[in-house]
DSSP file (Angstrom, degrees, kcal/mol; ACC not computed):
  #  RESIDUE AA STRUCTURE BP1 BP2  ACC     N-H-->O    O-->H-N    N-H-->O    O-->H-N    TCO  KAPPA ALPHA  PHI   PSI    X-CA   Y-CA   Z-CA
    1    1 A X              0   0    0      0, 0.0     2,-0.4     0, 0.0    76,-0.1   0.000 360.0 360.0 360.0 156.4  108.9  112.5  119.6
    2    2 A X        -     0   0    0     74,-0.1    34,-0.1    75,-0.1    33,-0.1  -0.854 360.0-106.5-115.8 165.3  105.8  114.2  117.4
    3    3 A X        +     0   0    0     32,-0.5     2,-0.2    -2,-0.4    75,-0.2  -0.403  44.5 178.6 -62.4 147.5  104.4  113.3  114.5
    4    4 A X  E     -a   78   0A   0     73,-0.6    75,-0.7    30,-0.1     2,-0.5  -0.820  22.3-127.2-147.2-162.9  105.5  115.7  112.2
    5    5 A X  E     -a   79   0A   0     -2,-0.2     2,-0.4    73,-0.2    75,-0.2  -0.988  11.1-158.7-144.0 137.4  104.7  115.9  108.2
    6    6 A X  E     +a   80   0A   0     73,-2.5    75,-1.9    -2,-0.5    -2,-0.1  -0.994  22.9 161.2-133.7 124.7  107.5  116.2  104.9
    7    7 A X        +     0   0    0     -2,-0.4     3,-0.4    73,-0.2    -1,-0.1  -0.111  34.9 106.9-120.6  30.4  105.7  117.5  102.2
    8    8 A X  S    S+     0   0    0      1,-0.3     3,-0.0     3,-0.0    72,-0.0  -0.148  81.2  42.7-114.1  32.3  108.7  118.7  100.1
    9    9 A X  S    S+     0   0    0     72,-0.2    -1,-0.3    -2,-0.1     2,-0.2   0.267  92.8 115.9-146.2  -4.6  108.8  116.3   97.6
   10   10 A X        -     0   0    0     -3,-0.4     2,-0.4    73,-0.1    73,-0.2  -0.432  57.3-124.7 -92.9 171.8  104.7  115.9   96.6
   11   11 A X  E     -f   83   0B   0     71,-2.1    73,-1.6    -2,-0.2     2,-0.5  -0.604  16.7-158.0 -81.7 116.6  102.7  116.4   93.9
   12   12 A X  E     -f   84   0B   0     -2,-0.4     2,-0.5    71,-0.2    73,-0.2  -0.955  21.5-130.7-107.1 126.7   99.6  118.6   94.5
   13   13 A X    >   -     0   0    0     71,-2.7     3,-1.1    -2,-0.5    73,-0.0  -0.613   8.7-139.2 -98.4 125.1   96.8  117.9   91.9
   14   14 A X  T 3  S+     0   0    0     -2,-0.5    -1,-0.2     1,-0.2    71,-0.1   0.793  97.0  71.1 -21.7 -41.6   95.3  121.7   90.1
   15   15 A X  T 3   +     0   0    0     -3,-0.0     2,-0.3     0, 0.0    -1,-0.2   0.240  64.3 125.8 -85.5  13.2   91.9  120.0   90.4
   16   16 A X    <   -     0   0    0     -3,-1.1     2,-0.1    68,-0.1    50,-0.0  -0.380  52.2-139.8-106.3 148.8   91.5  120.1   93.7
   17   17 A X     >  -     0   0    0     -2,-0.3     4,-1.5     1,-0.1    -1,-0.1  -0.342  26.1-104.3 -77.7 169.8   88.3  121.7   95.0
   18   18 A X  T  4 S+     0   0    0      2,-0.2     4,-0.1     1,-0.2    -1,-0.1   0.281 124.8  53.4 -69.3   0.4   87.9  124.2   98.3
   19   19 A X  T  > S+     0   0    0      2,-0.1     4,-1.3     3,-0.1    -1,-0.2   0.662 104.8  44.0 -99.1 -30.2   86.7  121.6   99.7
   20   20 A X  H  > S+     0   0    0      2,-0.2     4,-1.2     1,-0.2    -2,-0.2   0.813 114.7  58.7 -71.8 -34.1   89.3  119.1   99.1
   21   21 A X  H  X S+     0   0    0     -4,-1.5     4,-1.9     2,-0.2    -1,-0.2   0.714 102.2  48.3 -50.5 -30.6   91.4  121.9  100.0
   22   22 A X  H  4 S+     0   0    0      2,-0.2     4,-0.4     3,-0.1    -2,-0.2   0.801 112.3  47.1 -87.8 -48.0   90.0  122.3  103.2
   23   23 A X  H  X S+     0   0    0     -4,-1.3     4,-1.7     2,-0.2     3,-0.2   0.750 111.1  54.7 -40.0 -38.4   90.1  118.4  104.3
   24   24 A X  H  X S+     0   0    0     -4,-1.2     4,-2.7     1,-0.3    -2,-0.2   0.948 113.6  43.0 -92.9 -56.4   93.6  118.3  103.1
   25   25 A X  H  X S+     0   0    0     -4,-1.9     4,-0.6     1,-0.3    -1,-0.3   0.525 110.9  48.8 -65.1   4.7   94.4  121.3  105.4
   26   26 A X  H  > S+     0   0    0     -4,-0.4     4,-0.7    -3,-0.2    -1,-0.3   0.712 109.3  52.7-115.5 -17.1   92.9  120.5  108.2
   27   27 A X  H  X S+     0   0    0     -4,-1.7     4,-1.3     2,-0.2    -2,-0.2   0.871 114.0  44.3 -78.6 -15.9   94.5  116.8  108.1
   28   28 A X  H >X S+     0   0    0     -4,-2.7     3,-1.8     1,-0.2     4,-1.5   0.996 114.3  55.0 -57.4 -73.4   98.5  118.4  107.7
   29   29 A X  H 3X>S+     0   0    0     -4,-0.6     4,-1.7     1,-0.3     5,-1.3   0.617 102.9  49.3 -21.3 -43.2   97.4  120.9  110.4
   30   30 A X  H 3<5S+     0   0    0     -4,-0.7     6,-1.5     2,-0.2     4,-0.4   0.975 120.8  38.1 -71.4 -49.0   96.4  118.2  112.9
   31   31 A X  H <<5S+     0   0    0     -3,-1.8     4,-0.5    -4,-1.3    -2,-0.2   0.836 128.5  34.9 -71.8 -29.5  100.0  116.3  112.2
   32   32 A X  H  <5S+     0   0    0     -4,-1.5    -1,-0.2     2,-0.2    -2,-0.2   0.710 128.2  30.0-113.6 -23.0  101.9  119.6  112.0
   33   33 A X  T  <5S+     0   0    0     -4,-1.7    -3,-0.2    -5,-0.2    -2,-0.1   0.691 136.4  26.4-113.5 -46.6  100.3  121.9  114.5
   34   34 A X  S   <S-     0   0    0     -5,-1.3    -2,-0.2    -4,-0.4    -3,-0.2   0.395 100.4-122.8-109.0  14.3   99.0  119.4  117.0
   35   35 A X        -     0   0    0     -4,-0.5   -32,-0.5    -6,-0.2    -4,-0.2   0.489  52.1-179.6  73.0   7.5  101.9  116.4  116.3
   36   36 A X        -     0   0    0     -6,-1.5    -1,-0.1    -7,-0.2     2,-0.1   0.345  39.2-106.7  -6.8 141.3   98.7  114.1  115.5
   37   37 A X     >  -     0   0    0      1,-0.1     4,-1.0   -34,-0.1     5,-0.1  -0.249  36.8-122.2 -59.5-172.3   99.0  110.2  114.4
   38   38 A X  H  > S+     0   0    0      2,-0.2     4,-2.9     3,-0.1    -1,-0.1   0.846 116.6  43.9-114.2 -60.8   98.1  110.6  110.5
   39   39 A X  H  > S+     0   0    0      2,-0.2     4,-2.2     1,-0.2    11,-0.1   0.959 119.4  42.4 -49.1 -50.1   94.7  107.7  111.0
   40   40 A X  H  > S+     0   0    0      2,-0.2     4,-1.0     1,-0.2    -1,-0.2   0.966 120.3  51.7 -68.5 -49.0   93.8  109.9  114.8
   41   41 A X  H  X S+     0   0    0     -4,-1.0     4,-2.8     1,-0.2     5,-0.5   0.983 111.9  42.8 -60.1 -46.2   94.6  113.4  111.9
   42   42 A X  H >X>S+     0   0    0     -4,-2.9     5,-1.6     2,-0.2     4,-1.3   0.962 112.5  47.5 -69.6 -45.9   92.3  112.1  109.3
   43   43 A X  H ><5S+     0   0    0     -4,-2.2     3,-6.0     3,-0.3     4,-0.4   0.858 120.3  46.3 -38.0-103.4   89.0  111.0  111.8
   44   44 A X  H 3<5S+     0   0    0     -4,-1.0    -2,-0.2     1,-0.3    -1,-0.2   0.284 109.8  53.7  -9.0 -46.1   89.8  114.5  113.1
   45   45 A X  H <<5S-     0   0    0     -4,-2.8    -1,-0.3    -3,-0.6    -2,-0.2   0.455 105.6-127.8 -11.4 -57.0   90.0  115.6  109.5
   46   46 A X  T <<5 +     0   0    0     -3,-6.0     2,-0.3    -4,-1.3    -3,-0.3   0.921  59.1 147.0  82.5  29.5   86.6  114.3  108.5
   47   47 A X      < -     0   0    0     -5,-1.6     2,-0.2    -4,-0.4     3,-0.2  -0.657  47.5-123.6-103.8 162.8   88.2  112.3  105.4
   48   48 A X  B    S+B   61   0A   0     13,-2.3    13,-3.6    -2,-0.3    15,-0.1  -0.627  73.0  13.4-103.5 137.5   86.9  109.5  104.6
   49   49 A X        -     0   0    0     -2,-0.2    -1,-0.2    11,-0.2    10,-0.2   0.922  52.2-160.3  49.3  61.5   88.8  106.0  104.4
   50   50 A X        +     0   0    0     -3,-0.2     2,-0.3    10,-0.2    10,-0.2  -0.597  36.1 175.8 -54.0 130.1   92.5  106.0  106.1
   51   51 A X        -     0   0    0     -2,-0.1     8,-1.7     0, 0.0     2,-0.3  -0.848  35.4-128.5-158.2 138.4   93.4  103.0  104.2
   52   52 A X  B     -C   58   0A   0     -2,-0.3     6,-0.2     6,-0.3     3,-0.1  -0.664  21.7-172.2-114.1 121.2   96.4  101.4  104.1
   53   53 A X        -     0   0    0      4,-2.3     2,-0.4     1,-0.3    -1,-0.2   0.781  60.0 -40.4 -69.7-117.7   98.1  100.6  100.2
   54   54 A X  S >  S-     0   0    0      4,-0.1     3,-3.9     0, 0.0    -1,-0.3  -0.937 107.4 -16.6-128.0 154.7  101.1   98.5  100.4
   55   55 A X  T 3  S-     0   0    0     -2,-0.4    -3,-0.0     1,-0.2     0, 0.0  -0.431 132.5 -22.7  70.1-145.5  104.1   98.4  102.9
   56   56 A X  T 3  S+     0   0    0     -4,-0.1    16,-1.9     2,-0.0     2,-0.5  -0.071 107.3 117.3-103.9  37.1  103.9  101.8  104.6
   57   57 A X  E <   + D   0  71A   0     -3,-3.9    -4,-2.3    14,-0.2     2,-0.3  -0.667  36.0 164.8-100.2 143.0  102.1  103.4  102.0
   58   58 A X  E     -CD  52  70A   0     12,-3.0    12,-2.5    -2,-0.5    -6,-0.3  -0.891  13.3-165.7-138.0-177.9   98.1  104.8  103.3
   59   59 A X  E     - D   0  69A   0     -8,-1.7     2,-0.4    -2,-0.3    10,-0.2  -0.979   7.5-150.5-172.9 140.7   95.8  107.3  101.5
   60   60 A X  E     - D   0  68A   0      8,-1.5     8,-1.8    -2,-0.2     2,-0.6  -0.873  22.9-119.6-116.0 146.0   92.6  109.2  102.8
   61   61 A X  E     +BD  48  67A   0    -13,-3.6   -13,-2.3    -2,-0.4     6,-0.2  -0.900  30.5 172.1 -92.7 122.8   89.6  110.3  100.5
   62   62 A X  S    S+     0   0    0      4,-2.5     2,-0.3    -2,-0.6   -39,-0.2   0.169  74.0  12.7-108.5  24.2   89.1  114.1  100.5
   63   63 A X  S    S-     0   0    0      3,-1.0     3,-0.4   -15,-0.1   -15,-0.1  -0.942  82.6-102.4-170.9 176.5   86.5  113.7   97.8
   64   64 A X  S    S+     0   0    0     -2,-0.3    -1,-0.1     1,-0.2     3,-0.0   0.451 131.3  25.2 -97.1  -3.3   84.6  111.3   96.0
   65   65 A X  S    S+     0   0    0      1,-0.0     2,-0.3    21,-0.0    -1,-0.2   0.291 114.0  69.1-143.4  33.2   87.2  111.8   93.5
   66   66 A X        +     0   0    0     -3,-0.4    -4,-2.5    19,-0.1    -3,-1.0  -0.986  50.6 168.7-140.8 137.2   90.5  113.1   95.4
   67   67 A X  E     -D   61   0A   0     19,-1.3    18,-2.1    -2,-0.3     2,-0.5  -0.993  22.6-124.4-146.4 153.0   92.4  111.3   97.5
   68   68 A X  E     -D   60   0A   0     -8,-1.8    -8,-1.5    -2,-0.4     2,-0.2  -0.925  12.6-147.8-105.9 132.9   95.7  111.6   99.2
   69   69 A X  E     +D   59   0A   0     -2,-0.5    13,-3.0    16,-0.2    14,-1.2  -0.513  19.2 170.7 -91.2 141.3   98.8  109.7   99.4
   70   70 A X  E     -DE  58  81A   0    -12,-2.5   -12,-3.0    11,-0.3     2,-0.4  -0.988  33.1-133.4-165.6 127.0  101.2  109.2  101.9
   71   71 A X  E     -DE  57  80A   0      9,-5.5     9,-1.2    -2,-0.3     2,-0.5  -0.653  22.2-164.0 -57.7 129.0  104.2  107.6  103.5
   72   72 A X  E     - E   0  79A   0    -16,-1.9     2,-0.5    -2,-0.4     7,-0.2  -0.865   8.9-174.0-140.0 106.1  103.9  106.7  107.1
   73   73 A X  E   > - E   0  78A   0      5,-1.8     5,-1.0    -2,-0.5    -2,-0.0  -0.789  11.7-170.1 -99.5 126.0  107.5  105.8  109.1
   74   74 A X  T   5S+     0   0    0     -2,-0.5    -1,-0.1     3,-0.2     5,-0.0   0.530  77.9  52.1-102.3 -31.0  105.8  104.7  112.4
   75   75 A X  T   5S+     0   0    0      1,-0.1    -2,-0.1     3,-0.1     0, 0.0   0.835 119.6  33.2-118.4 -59.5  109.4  104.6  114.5
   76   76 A X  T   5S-     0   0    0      2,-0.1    -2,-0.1     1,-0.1   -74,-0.1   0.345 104.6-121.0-107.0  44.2  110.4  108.2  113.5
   77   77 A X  T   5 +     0   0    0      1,-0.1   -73,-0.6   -74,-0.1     2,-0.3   0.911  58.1 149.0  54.3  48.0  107.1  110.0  113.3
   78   78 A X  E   < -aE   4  73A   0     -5,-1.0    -5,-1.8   -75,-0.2     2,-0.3  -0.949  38.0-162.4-132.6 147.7  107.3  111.1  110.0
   79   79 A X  E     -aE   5  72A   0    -75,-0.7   -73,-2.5    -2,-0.3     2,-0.5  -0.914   8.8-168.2 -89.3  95.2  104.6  111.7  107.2
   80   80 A X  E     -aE   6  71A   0     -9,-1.2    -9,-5.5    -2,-0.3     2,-0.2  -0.786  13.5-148.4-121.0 108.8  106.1  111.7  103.9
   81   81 A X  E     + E   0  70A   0    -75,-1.9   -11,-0.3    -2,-0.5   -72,-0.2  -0.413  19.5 176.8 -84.1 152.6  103.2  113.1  101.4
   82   82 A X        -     0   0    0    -13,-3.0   -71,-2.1     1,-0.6     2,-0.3   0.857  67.7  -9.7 -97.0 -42.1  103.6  111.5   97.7
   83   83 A X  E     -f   11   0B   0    -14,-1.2    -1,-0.6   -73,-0.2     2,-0.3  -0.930  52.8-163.8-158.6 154.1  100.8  112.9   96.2
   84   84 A X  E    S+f   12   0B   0    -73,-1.6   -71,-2.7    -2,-0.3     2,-0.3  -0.843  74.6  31.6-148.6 106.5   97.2  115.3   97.2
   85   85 A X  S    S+     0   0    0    -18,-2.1   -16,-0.2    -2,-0.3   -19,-0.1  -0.521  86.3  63.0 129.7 168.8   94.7  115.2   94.5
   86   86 A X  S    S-     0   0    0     -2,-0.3   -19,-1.3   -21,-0.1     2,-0.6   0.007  83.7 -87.4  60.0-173.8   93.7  112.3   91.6
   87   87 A X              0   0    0    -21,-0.2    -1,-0.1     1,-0.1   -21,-0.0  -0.926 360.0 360.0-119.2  97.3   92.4  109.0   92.3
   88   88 A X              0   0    0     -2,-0.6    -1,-0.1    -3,-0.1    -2,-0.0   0.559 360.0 360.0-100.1 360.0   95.3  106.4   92.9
């Protein structure tokens, strides 16, 4: 299997800069174009902090005040985004 990315149920924040924009794409792109793990997409990515919530929930900073959130299913290779933009 590859890694693959479901974004069809998050939240994308207004506020997000072209530079947060640009982090954000270039970590989906790693999962979606090149089947990346989501920690191996974000180093790749340049974001700052992979960091793990609760459960199977993790979140990368693509700003010093944006961050995104994510589901991470480990057994079928799924990234299920919650949320891209605010400070959770």
């Amino acid at each position: 299997m590859a890694w693959r990315i479901d974004k069809s149920k998050a939240v994308f924040s207004p506020e997000l800069t072209s530079s947060d924009q640009t982090k954000w794409d270039a970590f989906q792109n790693a999962i979606h174009n090149k089947h990346m793990h989501p920690k191996d997409a974000a180093e790749a990515a340049r974001c700052d902090q992979y960091k793990k919530l609760t459960g199977n929930q993790f979140q990368i900073r693509l700003s010093g005040k944006m961050r995104a959130t994510f589901l991470v299913d480990e057994s079928k290779e799924v990234v299920t985004v919650k949320q891209v933009g605010g400070h959770t």
